[in-house]
C-alpha atoms as an extended CHARMM CRD file, in Angstrom:
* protein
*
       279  EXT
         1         1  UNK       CA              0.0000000000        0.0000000000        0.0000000000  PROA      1               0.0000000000
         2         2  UNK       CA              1.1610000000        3.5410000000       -0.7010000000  PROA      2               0.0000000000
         3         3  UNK       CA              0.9360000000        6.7990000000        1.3910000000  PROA      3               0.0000000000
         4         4  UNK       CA             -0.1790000000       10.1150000000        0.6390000000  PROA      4               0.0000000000
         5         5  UNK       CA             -1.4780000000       13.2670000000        2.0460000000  PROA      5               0.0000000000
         6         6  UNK       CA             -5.4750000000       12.6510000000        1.4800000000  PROA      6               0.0000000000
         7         7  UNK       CA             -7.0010000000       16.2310000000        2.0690000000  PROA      7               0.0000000000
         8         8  UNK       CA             -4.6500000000       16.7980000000        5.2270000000  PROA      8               0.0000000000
         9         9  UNK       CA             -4.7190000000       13.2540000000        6.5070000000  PROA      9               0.0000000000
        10        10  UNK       CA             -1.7440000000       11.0570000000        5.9280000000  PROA      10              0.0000000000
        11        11  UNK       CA             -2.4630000000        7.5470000000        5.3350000000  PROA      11              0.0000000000
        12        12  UNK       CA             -1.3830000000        4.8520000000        7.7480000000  PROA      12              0.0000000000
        13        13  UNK       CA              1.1930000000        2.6500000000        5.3870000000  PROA      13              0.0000000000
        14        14  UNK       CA              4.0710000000        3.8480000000        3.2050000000  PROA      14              0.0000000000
        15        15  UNK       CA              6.2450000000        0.5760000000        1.4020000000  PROA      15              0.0000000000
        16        16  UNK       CA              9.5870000000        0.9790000000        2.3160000000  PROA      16              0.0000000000
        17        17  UNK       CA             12.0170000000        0.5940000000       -0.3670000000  PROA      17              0.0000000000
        18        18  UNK       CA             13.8680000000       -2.4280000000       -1.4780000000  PROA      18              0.0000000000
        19        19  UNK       CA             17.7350000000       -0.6780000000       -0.9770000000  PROA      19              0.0000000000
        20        20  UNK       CA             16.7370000000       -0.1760000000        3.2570000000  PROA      20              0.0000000000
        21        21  UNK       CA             18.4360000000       -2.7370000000        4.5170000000  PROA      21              0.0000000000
        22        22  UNK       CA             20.1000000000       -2.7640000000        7.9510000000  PROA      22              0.0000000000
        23        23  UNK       CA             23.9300000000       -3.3050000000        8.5150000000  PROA      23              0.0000000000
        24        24  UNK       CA             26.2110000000       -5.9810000000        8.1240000000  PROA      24              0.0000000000
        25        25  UNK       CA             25.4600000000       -7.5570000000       11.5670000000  PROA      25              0.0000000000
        26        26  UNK       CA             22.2950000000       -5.8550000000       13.2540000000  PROA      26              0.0000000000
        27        27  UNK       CA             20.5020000000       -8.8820000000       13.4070000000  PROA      27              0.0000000000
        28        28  UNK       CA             21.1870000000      -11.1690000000       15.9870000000  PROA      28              0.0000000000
        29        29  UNK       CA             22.4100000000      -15.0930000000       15.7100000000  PROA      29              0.0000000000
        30        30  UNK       CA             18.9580000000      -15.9700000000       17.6350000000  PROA      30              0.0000000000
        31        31  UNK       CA             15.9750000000      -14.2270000000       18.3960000000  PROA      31              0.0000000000
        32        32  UNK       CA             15.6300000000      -13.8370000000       21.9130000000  PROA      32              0.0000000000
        33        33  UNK       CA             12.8060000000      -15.9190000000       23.6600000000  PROA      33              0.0000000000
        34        34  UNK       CA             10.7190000000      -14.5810000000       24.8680000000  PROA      34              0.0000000000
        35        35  UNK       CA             11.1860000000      -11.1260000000       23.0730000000  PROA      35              0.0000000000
        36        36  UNK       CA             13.1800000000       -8.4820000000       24.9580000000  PROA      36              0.0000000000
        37        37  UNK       CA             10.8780000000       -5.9190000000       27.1270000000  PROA      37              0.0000000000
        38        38  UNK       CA             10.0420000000       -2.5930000000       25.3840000000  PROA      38              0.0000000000
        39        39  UNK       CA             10.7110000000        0.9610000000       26.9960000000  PROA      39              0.0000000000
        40        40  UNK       CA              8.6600000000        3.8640000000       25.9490000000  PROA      40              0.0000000000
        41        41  UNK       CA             10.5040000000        6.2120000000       24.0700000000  PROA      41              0.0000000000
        42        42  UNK       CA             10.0870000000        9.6630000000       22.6310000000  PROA      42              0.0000000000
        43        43  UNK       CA             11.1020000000       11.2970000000       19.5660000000  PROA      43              0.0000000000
        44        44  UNK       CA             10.9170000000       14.6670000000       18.1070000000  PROA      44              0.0000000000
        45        45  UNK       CA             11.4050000000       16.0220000000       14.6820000000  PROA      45              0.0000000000
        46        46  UNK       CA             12.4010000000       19.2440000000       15.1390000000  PROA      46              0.0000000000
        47        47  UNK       CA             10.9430000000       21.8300000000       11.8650000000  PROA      47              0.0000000000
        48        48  UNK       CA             11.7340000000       24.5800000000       10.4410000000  PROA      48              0.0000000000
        49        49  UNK       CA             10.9440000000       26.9640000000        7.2750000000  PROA      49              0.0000000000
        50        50  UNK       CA             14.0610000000       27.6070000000        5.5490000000  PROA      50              0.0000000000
        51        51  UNK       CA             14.7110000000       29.5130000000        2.2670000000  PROA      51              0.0000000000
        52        52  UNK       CA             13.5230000000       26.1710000000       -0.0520000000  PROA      52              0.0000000000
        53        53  UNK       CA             10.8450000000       25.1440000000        2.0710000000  PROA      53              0.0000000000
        54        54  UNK       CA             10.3530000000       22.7580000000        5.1350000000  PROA      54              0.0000000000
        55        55  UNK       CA             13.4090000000       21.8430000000        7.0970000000  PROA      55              0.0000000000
        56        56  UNK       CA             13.4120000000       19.3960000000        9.9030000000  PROA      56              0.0000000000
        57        57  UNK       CA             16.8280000000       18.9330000000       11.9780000000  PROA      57              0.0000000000
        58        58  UNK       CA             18.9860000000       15.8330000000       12.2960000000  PROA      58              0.0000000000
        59        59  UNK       CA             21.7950000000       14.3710000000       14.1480000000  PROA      59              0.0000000000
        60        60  UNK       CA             24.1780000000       11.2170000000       13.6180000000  PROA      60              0.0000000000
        61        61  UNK       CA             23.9930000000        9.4270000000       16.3560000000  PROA      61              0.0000000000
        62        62  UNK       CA             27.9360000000        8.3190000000       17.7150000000  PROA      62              0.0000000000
        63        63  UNK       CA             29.2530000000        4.9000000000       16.5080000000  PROA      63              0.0000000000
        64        64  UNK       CA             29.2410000000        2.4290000000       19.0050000000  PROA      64              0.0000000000
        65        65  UNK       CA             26.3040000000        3.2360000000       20.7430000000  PROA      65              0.0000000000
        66        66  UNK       CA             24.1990000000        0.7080000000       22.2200000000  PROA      66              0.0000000000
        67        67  UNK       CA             21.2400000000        1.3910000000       19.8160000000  PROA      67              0.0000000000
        68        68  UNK       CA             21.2320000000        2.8110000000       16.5130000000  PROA      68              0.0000000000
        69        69  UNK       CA             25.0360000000        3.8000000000       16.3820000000  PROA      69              0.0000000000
        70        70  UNK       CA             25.9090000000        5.5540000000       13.7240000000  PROA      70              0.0000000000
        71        71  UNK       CA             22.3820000000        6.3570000000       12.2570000000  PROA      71              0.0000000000
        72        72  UNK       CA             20.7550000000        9.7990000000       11.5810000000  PROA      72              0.0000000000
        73        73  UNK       CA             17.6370000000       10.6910000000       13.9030000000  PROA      73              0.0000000000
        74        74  UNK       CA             15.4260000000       12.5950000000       15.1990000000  PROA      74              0.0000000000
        75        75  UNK       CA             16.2840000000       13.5990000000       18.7640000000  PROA      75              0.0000000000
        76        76  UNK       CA             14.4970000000       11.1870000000       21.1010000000  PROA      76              0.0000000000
        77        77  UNK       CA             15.6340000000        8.9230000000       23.6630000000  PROA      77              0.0000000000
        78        78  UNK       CA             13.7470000000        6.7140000000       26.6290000000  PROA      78              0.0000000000
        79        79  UNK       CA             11.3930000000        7.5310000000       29.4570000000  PROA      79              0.0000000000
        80        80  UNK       CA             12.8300000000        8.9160000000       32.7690000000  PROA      80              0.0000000000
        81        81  UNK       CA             10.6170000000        6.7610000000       35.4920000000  PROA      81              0.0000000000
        82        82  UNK       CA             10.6630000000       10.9440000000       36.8620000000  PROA      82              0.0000000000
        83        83  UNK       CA              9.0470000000       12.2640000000       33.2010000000  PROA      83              0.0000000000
        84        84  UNK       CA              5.6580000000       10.9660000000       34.6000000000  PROA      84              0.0000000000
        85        85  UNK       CA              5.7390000000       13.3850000000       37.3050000000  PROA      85              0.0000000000
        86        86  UNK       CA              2.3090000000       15.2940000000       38.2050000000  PROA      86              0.0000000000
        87        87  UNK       CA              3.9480000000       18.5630000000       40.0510000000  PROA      87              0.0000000000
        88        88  UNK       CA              4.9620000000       19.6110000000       36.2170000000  PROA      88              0.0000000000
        89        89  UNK       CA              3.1230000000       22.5990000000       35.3960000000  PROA      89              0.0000000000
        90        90  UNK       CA              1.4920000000       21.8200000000       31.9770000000  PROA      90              0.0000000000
        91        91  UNK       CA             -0.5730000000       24.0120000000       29.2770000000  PROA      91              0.0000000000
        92        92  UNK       CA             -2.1350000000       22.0310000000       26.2900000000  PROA      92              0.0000000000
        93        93  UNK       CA             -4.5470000000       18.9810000000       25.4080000000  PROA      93              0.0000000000
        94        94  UNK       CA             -4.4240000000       17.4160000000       28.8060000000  PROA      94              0.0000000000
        95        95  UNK       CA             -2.7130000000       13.6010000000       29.0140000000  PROA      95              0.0000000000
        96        96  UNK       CA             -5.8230000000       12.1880000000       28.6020000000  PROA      96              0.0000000000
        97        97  UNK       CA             -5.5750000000       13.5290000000       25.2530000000  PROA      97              0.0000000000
        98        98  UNK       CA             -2.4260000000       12.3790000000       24.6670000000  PROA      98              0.0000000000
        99        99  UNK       CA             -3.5770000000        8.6140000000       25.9440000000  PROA      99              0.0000000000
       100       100  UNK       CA             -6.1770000000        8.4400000000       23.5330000000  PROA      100             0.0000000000
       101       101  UNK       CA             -4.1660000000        9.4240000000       20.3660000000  PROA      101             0.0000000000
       102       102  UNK       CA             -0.8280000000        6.8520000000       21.3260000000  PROA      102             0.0000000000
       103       103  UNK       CA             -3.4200000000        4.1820000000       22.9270000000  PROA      103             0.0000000000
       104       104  UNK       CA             -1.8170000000        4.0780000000       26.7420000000  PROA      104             0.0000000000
       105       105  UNK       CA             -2.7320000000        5.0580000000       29.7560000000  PROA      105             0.0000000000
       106       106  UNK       CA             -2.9610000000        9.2530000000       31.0820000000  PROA      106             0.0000000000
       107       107  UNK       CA              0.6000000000        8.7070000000       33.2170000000  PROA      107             0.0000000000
       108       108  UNK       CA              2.8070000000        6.9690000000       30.6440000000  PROA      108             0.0000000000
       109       109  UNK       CA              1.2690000000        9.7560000000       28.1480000000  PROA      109             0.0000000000
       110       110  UNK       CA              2.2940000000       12.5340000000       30.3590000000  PROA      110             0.0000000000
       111       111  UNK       CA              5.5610000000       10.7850000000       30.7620000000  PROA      111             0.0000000000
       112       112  UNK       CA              5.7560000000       10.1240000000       26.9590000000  PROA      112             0.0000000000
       113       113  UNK       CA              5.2700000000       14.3870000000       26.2310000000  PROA      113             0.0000000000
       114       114  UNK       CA              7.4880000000       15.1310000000       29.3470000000  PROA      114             0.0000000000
       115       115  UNK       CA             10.2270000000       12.7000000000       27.8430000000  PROA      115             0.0000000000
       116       116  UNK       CA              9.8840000000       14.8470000000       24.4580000000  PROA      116             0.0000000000
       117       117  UNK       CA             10.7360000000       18.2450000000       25.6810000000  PROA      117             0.0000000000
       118       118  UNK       CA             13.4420000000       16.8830000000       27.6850000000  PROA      118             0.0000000000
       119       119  UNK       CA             15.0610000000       14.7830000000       24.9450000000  PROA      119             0.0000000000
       120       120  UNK       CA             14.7240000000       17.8070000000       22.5460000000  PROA      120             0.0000000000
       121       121  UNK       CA             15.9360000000       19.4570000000       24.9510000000  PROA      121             0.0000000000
       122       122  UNK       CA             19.0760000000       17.4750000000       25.8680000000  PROA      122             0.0000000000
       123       123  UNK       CA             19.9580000000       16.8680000000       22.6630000000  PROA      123             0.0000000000
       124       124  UNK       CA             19.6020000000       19.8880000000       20.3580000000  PROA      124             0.0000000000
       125       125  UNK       CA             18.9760000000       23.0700000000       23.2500000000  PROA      125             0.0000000000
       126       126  UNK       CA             15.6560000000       23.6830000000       21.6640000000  PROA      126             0.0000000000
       127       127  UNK       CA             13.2000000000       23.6210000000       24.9810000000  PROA      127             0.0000000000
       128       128  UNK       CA              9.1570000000       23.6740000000       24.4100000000  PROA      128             0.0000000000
       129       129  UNK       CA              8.2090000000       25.4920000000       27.5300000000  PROA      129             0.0000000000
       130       130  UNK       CA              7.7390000000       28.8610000000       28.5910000000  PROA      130             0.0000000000
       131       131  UNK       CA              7.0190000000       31.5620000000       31.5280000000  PROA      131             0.0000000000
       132       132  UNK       CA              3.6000000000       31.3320000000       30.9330000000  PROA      132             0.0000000000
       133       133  UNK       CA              0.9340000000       29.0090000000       28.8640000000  PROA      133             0.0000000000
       134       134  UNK       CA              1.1300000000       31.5030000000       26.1740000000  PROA      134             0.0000000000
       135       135  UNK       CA              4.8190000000       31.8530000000       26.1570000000  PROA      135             0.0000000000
       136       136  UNK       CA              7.7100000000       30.5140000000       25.0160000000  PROA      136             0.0000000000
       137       137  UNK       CA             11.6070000000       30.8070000000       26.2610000000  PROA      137             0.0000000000
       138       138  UNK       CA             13.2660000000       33.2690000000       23.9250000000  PROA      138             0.0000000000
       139       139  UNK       CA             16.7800000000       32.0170000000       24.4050000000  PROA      139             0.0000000000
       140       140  UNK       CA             17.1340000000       28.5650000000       25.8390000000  PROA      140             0.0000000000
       141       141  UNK       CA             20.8660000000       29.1030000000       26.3950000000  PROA      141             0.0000000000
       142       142  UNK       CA             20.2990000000       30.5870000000       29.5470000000  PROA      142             0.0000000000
       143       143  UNK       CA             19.7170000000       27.1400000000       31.2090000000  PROA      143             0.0000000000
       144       144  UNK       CA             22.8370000000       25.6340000000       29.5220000000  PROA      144             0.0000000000
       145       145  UNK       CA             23.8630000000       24.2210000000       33.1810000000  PROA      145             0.0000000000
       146       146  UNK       CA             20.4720000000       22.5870000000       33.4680000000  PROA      146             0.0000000000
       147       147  UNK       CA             20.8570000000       20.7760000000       29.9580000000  PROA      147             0.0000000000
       148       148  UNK       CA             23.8020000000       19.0490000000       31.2230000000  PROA      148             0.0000000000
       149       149  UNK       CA             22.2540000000       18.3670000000       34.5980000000  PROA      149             0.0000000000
       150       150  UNK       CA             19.3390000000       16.8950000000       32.9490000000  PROA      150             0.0000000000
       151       151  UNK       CA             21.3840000000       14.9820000000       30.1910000000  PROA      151             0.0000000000
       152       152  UNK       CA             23.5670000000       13.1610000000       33.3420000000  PROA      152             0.0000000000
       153       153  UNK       CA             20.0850000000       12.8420000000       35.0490000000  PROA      153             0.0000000000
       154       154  UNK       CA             21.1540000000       14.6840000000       37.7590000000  PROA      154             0.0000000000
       155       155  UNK       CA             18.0300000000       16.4940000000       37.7740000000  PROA      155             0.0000000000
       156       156  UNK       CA             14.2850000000       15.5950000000       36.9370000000  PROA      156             0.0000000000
       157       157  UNK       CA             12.2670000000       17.3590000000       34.1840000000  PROA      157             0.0000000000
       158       158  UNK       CA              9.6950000000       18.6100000000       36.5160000000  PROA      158             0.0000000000
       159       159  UNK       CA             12.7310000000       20.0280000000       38.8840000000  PROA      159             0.0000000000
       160       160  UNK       CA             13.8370000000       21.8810000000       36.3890000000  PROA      160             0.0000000000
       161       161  UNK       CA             10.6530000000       23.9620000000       35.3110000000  PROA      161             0.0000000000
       162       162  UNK       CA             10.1530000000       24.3650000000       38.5850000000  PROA      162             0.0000000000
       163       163  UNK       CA             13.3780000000       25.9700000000       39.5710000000  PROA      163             0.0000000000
       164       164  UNK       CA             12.7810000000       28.2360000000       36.5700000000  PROA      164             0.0000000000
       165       165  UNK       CA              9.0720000000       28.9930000000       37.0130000000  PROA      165             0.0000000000
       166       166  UNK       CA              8.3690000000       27.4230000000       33.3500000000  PROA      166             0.0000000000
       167       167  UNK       CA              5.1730000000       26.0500000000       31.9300000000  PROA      167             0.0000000000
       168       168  UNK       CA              5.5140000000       22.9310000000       30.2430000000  PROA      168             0.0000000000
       169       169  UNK       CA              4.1000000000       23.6130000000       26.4880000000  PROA      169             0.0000000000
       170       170  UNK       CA              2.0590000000       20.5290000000       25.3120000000  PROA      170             0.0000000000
       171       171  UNK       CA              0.1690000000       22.7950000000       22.9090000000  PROA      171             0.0000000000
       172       172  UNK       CA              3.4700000000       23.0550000000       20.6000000000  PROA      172             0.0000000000
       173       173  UNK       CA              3.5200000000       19.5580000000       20.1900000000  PROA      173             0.0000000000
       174       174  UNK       CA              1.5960000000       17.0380000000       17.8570000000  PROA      174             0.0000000000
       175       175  UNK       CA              1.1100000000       13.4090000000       17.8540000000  PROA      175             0.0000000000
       176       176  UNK       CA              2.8520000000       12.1350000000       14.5290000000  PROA      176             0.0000000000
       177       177  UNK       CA              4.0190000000        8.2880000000       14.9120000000  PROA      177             0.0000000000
       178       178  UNK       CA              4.3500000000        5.0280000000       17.0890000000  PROA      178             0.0000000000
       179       179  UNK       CA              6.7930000000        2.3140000000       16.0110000000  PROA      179             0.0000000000
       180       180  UNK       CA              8.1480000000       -0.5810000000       18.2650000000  PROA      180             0.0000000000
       181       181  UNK       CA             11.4230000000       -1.9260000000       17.6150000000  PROA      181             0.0000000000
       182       182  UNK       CA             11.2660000000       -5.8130000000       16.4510000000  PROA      182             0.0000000000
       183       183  UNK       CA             11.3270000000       -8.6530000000       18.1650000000  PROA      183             0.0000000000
       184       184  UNK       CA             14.3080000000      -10.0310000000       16.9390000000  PROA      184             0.0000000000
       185       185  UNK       CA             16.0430000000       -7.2470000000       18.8010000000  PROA      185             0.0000000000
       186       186  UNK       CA             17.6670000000       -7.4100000000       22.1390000000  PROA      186             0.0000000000
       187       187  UNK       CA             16.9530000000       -4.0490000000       22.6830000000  PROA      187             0.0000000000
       188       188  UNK       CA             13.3570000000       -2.3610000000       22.4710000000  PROA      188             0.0000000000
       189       189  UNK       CA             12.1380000000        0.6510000000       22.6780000000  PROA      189             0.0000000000
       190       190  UNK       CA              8.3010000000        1.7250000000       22.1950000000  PROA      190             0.0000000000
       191       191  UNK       CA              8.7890000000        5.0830000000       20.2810000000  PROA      191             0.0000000000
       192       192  UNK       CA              6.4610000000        8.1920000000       19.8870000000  PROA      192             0.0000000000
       193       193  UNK       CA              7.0360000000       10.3040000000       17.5960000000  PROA      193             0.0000000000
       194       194  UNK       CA              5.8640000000       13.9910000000       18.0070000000  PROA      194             0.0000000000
       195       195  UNK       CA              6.2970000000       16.7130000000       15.5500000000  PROA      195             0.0000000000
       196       196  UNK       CA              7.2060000000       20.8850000000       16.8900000000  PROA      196             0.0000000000
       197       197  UNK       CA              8.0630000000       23.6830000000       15.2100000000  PROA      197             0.0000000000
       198       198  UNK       CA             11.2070000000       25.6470000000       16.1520000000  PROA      198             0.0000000000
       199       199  UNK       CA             10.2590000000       28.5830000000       18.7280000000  PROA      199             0.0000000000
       200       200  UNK       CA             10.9090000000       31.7190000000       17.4010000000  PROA      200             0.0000000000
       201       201  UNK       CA             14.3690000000       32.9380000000       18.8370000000  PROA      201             0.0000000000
       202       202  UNK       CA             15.6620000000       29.8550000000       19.7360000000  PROA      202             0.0000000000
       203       203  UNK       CA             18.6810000000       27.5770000000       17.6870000000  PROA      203             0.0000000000
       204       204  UNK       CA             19.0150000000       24.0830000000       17.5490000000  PROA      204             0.0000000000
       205       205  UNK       CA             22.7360000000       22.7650000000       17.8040000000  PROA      205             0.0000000000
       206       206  UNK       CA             24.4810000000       19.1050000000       17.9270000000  PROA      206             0.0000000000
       207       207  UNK       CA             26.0890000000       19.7480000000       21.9320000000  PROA      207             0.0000000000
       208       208  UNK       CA             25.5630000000       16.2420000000       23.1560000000  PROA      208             0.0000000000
       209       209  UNK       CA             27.4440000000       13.4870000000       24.1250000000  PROA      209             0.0000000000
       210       210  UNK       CA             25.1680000000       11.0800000000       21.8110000000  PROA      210             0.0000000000
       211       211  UNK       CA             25.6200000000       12.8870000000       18.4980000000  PROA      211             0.0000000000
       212       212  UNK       CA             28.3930000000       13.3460000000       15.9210000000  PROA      212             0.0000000000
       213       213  UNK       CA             27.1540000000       16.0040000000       14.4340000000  PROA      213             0.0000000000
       214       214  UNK       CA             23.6500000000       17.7550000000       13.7770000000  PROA      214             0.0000000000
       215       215  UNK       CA             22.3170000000       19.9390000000       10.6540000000  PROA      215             0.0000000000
       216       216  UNK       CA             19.0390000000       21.1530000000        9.3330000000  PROA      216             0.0000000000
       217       217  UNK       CA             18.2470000000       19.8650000000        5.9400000000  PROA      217             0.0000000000
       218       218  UNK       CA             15.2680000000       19.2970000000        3.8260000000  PROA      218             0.0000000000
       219       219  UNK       CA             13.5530000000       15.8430000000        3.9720000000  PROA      219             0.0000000000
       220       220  UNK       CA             13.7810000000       14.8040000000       -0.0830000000  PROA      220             0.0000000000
       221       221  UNK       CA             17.8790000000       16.1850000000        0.6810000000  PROA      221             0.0000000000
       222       222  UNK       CA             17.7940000000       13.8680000000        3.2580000000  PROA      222             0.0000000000
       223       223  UNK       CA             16.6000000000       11.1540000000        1.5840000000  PROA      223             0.0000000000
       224       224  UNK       CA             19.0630000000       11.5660000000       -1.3140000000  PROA      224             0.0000000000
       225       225  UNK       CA             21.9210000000       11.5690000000        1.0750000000  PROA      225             0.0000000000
       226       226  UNK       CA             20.8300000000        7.8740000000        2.2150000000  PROA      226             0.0000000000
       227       227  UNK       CA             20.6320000000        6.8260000000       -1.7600000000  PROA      227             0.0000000000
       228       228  UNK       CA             24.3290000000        8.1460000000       -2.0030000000  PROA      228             0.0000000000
       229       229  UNK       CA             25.0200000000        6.3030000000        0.8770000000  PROA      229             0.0000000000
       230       230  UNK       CA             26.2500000000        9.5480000000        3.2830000000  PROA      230             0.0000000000
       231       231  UNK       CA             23.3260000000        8.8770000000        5.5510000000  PROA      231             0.0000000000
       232       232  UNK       CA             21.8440000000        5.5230000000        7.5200000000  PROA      232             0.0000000000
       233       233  UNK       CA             18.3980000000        5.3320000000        8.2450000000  PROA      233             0.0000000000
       234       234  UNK       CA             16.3870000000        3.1550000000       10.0110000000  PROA      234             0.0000000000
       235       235  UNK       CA             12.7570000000        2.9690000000        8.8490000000  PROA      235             0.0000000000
       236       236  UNK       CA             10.8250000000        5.1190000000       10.8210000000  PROA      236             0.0000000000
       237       237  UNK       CA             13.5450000000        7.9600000000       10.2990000000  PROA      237             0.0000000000
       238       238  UNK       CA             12.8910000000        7.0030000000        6.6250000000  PROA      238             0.0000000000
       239       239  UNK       CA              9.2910000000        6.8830000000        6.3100000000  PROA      239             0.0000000000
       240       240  UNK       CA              9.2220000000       10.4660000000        8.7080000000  PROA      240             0.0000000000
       241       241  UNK       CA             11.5480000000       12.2510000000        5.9950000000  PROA      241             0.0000000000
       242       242  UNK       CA              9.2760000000       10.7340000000        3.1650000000  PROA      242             0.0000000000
       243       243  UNK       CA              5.9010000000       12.3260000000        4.7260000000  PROA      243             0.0000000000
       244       244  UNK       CA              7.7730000000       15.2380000000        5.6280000000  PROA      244             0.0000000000
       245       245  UNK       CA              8.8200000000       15.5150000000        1.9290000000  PROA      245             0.0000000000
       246       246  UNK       CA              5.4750000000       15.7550000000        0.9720000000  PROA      246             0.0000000000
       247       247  UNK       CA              4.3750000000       18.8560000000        3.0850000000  PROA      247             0.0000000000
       248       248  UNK       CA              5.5720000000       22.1850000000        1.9960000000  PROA      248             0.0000000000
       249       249  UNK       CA              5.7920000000       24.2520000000        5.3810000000  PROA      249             0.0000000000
       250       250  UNK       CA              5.7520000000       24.0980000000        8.9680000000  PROA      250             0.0000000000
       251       251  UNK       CA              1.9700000000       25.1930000000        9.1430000000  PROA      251             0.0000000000
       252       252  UNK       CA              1.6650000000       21.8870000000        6.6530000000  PROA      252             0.0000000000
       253       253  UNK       CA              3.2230000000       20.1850000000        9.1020000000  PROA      253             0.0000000000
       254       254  UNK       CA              1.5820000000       20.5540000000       12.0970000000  PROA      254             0.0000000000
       255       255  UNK       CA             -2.1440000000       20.7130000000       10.8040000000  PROA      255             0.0000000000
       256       256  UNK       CA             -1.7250000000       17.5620000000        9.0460000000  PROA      256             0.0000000000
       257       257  UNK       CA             -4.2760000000       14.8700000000       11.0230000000  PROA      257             0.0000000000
       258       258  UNK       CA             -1.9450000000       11.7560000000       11.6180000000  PROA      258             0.0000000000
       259       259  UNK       CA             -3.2260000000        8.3020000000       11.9860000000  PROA      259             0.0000000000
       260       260  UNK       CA             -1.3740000000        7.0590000000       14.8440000000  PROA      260             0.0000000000
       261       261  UNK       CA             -0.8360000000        2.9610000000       14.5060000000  PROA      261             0.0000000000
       262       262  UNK       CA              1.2620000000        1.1190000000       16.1910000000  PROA      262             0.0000000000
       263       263  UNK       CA              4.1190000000       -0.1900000000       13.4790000000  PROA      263             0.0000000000
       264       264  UNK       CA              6.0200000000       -3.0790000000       14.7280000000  PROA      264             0.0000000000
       265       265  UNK       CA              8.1990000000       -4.1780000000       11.5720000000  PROA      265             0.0000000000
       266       266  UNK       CA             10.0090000000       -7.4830000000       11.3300000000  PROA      266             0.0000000000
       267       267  UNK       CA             13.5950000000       -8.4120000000       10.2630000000  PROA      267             0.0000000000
       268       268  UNK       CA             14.0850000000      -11.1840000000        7.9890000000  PROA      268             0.0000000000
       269       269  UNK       CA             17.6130000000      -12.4200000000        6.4040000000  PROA      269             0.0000000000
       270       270  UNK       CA             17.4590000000      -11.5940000000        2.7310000000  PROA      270             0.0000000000
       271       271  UNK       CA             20.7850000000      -13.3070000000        1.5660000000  PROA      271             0.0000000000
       272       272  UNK       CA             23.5800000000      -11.5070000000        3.0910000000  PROA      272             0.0000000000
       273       273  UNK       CA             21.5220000000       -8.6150000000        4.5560000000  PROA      273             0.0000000000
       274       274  UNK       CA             19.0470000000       -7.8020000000        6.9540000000  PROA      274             0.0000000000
       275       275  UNK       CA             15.1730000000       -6.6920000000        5.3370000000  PROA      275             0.0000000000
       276       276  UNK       CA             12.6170000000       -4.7810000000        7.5130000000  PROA      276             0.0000000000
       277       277  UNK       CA              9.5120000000       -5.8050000000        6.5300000000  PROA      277             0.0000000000
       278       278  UNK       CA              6.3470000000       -4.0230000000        7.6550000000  PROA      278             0.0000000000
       279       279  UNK       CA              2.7820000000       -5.7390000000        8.4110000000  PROA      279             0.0000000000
């Protein structure tokens, strides 16, 4: 089945081409039985309007890392058990909201949008929260000590906004994805996928210990770069830069009416590589 923007609905299933194949290696000898335990995850791609159109920002994540070395993302990264935390001070669709449109429960919801504006913040300085519910931080390099505090997990989410008197902006966020790393993994993660747009005043950069390097680029450049063989991408990075492709704008972006399903591909041995095949 193909995918396509249908009025401003994207359809659920886009066919993943035959040349995404995972490295030499990234499956494992056995499957693990039974299947590793997921942890919920959160991912952000980060948008932008540049001088060609939509831009959404990117970082290589460092070889040798646990998961995904060596790949470009979106930033993202697990649930802190402290993400779920009530005390945060929150404006936006409540986490019942968010429960209905990823299909858990209101506290690993709130954790799930909590984990997003810290990961986004950790990893690229960009931080979705403001001194009111109708305002956003100007220049997020103020807190530059509380990045790194929150990056070691020396201190909690909701400590932070506290400490700073900031609201926690849920309303700059929308539900875009869900995708569950296969079984045949040893590590799982159970991976939202939120879209924001880049607060006004505010820069996105690569300072974090997981990342290589970071840039803003269009999605179809992207895209190219992983034909030419500069970029690795696993499938949901792929399939995000293809929809992405097809919007023109931020505003496209982030009016679009998503069809959140939970993907959970499967890796089969094709020869001497690894195919991810979707249901």
């Amino acid at each position: 089945m193909s995918r396509g923007v249908i009025g401003r609905t994207l359809a659920v299933v886009r066919e993943l081409p035959e040349e995404l194949v995972l490295p030499p290696g990234a499956l494992p000898a056995t499957t693990p039985d039974p299947p590793a335990p997921t942890r919920d995850a959160a991912s952000v791609l980060l948008v932008r309007d540049g001088e060609r159109g939509l831009e959404v920002f990117l970082q290589r994540r460092v070889l040798g890392m646990a998961f995904a070395g060596g790949m470009t993302v979106f930033p993202g990264g697990g649930v802190d058990p402290r993400d779920a935390d009530t005390s945060v001070e929150w404006a936006g669709p409540p986490p019942s909201w968010w429960a209905g449109r990823f299909g858990c429960g209101e506290e690993v919801a709130r954790a799930l949008v909590c984990a997003a504006v810290r990961e986004t913040f950790e990893e690229s300085g960009v931080l979705l929260a403001g001194p009111s519910a109708s305002e956003v931080v100007a220049d997020a390099s103020a807190y530059f000590a509380e990045r790194r505090a929150l990056e070691r997990r020396e201190l909690s989410l909701a400590a932070f906004l506290a400490g700073a008197r900031l609201v926690l902006r849920a309303d700059l966020l929308r539900p875009w994805a869900n995708w569950v790393t296969p079984v045949e993994e040893p590590r799982r993660y159970d991976t939202r996928f939120f879209t924001a747009a880049l607060p006004d005043g505010q820069l996105a950069d690569g300072v974090t210990s997981e990342a290589s390097d970071a840039v803003w680029q269009r999605p179809s450049e992207a895209i190219a770069d992983w034909e030419e063989g500069r970029r690795l991408l696993l499938p949901p990075t792929w399939v995000a830069l293809a929809d992405l492709a097809e919007l023109g704008s931020v505003a496209e972006a982030l009016a679009v009416e998503r069809e959140v399903d939970r993907v959970i591909p499967k890796l089969v041995r094709d020869g001497d590589v690894v195919r991810v095949v979707l249901p």
